[in-house]
C-alpha positions as CSV (number, residue, x, y, z in Angstrom):
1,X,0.0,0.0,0.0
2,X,1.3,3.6,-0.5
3,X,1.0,5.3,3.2
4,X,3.7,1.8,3.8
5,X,5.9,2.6,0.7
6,X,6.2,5.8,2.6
7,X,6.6,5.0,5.9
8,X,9.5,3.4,4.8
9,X,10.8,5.4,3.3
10,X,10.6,7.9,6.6
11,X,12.6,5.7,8.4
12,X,15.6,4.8,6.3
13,X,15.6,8.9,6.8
14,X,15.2,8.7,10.4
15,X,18.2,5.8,10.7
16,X,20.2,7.9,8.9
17,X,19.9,10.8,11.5
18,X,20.4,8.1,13.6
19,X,23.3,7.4,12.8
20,X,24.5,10.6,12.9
21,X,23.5,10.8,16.4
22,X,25.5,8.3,17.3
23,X,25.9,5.8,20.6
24,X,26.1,8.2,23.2
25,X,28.3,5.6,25.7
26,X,31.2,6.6,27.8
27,X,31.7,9.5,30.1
28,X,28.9,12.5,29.5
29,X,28.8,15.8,30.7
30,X,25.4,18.1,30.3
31,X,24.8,21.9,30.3
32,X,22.3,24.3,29.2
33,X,22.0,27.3,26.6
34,X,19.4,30.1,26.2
35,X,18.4,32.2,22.5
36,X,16.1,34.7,22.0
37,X,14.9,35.7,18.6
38,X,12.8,39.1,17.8
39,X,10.5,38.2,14.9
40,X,8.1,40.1,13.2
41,X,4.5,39.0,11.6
42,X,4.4,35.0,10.5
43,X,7.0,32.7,10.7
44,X,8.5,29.6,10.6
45,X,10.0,26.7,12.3
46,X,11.9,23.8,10.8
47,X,13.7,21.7,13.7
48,X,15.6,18.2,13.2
49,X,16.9,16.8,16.1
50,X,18.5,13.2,16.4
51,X,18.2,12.6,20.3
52,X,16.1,14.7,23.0
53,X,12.3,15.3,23.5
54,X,11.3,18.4,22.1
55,X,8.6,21.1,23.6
56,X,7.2,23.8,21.1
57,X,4.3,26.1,22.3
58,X,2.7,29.1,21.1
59,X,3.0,32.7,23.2
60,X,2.1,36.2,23.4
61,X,5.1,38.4,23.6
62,X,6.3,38.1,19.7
63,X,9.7,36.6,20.0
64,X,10.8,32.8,19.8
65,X,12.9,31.5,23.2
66,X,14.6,28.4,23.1
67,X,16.5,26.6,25.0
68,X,18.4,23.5,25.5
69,X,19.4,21.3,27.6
70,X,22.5,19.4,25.8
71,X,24.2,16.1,27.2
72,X,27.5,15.3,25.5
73,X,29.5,12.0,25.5
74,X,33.2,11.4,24.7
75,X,33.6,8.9,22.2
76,X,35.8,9.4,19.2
77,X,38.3,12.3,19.3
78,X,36.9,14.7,20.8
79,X,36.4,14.7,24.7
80,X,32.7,14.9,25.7
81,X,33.8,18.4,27.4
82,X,35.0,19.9,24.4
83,X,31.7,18.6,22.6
84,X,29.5,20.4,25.0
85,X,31.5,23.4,25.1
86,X,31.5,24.2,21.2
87,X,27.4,23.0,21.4
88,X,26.9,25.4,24.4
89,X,28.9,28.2,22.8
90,X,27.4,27.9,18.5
91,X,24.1,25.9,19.4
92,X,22.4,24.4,15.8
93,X,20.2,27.4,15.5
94,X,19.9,30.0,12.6
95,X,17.7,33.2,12.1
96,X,16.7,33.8,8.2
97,X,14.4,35.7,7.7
98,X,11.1,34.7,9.0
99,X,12.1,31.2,9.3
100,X,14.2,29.9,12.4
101,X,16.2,26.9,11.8
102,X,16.8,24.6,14.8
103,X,19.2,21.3,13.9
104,X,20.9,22.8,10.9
105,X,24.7,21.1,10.5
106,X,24.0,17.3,11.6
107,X,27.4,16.3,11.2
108,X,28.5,18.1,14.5
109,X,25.9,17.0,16.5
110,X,27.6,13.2,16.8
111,X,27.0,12.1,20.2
112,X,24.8,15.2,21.2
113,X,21.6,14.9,22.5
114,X,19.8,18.1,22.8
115,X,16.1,18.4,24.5
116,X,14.6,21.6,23.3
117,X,12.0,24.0,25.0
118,X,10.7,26.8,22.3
119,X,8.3,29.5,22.4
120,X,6.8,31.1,19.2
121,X,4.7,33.7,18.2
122,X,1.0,32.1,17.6
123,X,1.4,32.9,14.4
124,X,3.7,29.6,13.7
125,X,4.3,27.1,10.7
126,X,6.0,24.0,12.8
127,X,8.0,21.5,10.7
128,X,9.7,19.4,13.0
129,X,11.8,15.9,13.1
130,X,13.0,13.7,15.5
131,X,15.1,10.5,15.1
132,X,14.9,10.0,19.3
133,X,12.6,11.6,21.5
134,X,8.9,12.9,22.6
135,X,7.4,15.8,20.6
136,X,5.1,18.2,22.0
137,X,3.2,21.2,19.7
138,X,0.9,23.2,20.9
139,X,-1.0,26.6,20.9
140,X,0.3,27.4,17.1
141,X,-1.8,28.7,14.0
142,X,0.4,25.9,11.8
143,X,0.3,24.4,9.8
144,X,2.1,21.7,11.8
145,X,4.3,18.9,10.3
146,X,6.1,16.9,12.7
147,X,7.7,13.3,12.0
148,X,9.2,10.6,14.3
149,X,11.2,7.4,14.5
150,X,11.0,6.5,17.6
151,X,8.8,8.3,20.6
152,X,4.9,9.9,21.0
153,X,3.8,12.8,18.9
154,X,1.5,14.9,20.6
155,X,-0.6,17.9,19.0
156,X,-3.2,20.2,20.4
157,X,-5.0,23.7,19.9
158,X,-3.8,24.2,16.5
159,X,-5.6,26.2,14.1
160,X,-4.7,24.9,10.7
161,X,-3.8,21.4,9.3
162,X,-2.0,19.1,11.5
163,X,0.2,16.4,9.2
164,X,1.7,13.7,11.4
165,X,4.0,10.9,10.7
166,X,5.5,7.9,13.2
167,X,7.2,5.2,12.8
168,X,7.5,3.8,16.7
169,X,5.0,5.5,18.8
170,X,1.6,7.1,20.1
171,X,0.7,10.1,17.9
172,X,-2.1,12.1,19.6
173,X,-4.0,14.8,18.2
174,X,-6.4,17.5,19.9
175,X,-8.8,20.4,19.5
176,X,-7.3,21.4,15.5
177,X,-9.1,23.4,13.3
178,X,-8.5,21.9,9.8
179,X,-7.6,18.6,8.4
180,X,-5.6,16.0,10.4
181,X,-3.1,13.5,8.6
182,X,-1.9,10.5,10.2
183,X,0.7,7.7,9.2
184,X,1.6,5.3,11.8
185,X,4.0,1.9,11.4
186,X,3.6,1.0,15.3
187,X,1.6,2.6,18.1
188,X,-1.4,4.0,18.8
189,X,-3.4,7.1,17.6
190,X,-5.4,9.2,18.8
191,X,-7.8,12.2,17.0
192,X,-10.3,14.4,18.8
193,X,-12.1,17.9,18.4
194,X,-11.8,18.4,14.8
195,X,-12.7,20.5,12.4
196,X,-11.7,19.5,8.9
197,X,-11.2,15.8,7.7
198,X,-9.4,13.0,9.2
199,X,-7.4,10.6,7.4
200,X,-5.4,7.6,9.6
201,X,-3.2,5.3,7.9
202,X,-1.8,2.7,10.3
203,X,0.1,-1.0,10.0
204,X,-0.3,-1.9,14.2
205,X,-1.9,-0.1,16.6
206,X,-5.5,1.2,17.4
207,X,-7.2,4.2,16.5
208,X,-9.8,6.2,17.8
209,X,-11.3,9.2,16.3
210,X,-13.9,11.2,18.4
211,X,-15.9,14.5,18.0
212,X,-14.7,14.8,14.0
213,X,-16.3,17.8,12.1
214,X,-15.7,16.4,8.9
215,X,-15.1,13.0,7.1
216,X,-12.8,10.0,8.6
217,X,-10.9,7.6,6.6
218,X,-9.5,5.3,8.9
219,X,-7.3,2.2,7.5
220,X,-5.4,-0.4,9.9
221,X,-3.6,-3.6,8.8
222,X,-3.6,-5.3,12.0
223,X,-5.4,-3.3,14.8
224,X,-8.8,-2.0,15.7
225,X,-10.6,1.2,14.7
226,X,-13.3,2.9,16.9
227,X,-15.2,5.9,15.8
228,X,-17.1,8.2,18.3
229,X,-19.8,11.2,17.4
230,X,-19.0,10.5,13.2
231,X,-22.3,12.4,10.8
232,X,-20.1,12.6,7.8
233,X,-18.7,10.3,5.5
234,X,-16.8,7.5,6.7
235,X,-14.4,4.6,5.7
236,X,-13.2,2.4,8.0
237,X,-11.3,-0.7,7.1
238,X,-9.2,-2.8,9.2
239,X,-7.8,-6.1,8.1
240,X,-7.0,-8.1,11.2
241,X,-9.5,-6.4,14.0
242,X,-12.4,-5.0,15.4
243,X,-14.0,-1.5,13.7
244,X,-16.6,0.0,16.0
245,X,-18.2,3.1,14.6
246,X,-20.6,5.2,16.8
247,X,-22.9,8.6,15.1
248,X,-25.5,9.5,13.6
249,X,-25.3,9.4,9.4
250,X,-26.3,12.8,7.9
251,X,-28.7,12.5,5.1
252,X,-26.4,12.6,2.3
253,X,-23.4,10.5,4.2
254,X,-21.8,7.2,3.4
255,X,-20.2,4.8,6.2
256,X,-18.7,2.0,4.7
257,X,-16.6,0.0,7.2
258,X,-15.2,-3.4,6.4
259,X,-13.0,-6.0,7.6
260,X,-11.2,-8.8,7.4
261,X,-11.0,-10.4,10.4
262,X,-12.9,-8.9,13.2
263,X,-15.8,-7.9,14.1
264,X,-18.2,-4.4,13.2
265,X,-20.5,-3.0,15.8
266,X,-22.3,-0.4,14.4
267,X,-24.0,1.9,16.8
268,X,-26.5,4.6,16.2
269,X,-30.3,6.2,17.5
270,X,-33.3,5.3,17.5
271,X,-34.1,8.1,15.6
272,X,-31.5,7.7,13.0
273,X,-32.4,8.2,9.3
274,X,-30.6,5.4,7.1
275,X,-30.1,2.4,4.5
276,X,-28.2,-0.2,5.5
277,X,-26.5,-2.9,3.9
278,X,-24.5,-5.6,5.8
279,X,-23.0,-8.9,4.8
280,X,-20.7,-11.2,7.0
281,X,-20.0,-14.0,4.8
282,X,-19.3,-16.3,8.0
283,X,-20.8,-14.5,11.1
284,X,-23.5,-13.3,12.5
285,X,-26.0,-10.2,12.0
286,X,-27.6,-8.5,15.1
287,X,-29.2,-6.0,15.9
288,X,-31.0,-4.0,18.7
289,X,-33.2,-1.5,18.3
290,X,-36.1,-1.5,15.4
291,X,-35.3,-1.9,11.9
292,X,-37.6,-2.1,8.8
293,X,-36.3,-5.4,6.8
294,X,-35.8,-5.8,3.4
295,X,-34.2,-8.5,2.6
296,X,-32.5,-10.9,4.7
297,X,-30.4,-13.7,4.1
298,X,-28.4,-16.2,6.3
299,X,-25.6,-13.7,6.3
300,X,-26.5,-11.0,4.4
301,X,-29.6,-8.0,5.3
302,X,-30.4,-5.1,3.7
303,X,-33.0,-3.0,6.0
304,X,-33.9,0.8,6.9
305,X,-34.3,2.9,9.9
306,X,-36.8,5.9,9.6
307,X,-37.1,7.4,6.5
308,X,-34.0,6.3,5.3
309,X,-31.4,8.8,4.2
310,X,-27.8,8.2,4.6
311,X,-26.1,4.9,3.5
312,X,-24.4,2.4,5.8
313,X,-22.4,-0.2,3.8
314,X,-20.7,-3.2,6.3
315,X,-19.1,-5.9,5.7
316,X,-16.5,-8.5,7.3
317,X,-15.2,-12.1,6.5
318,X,-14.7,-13.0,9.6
319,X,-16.9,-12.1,12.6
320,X,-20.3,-10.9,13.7
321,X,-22.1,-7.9,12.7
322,X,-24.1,-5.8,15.7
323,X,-26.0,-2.8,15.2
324,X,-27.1,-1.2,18.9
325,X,-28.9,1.5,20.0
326,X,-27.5,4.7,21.3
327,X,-28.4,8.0,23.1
């Protein structure tokens, strides 16, 4: 599939910077440096960082801070002293423009690790990568980009599109006011309070998406899906697990969620308007709260609820099909 092709991709760039982080054994020594920045109107942040979590956050006063705390080892020629001295003294920053640069010159950050705590202007585009560590974004107008290799993305209060990519780790993502992008190889994810779309490709892991504003595509290989308050379209597929979907299907809406191997509970009001169409070619169909049939087979039904409107299309291989009431 192509969200795989590119995931990994991602991470032969991630081992790469990896590499370049290097094995930080031996004697270390740590220290910490300060920058401020005076910006004016929009800017933006690009940060690549190999080792060391990473805190960005929106603010009021105009000017970016950062700082970071560096840890230094002493393998290779260089003593781990010497290391933290030039790092302390020229950190990896540069000011052009109205973009800041953090993690430019990756070559001299061998056995460096660096956690970084910025402030921005509100008025931030964040595009930010880490081989090693936690990220944290939040309180920005973004766009937001921000990759991983290994450790939790975590997004929230951002006004524009949030596109988020992991290859070893939780990505969660909160309170965003335009389309959300997920790709994740390993780990769980997590979408809430949405405004625009929402589109999750995953190989392991669960997702949940609750409170969207728009449409969800949700696609696991092997893991489960669960959908909470949906009205627009959705897709939800999973291959090897379980796909609940909870909402209310607007009049013009399609649901179709599928698996291979799981099982689909699909859960909705009494007062719901909508077609549905199920087939679970060797499991059972259920359901709880009034339907008008019509047609039914041994493991296929094709009913209505109300006056019909939006159209529910289910289907799995593998396991039962429930459809249950909700408030």
């Amino acid at each position: 599939m192509a969200h795989h092709r590119n995931l990994d991709l991602q991470l032969v760039v991630f081992s790469a910077i990896v590499v370049l982080a290097g094995c930080n054994n031996g004697p270390a020594v740590s220290g910490t440096f300060d920058r401020n920045y005076d910006v004016s109107g929009p800017i933006r942040l690009e940060l690549t960082n190999a080792s060391g979590d990473v805190d960005i956050s929106g603010s009021a006063d105009g000017k970016v801070h950062v700082r970071g705390e560096v840890r230094a080892s002493g393998i290779g020629s260089e003593t781990s002293q010497k290391r933290l001295d030039d790092t302390l003294a020229n950190p990896p920053i540069e000011q052009k423009g109205d973009t800041i640069r953090i993690g430019k010159e990756m070559s001299r950050m061998r056995n460096i690790s660096i956690a970084y705590t910025i402030q921005v202007p509100r008025d931030t585009e964040v595009s930010s990568t880490l081989a090693s560590g936690a990220q944290t974004i939040r309180g920005v107008r973004g766009p937001v980009k921000a990759q991983a290799a290994s450790g939790s993305i975590r997004v929230e209060k951002i006004e524009r599109d949030a596109q988020l990519s992991n290859v070893s780790g939780s990505v969660s993502a909160s309170d965003i006011g335009s389309e959300v992008r997920v790709s994740s190889a390993s780990g769980s994810v997590t979408v809430s309070n949405t405004r625009g779309d929402v589109r999750v490709n995953a190989i392991a892991g669960v997702i949940l998406v609750s409170n969207p504003g728009g449409r969800i595509e949700a696609d696991t290989a092997s893991g489960e899906v669960e959908i909470q308050g949906a009205a627009s379209d959705v897709k939800a597929h999973a291959a090897s697990g379980r796909v609940s979907v909870q909402g209310n299907p607007g009049a013009d809406s399609h649901w179709e969620l599928k698996t291979i191997s799981g099982a689909v509970h699909l859960g909705v009001p009494a007062s719901a308007n909508l077609h549905l169409s199920a087939e679970a070619v060797s499991g059972e169909i259920r359901t709880d709260i009034p339907i008008v049939i019509e047609e039914q087979g041994k493991h296929s039904l094709r009913a209505h609820m109300g006056s019909g409107g939006g159209r529910v299309d289910v289907h799995t291989v593998s396991g039962e099909i429930r459809l249950t009431g909700t408030k």
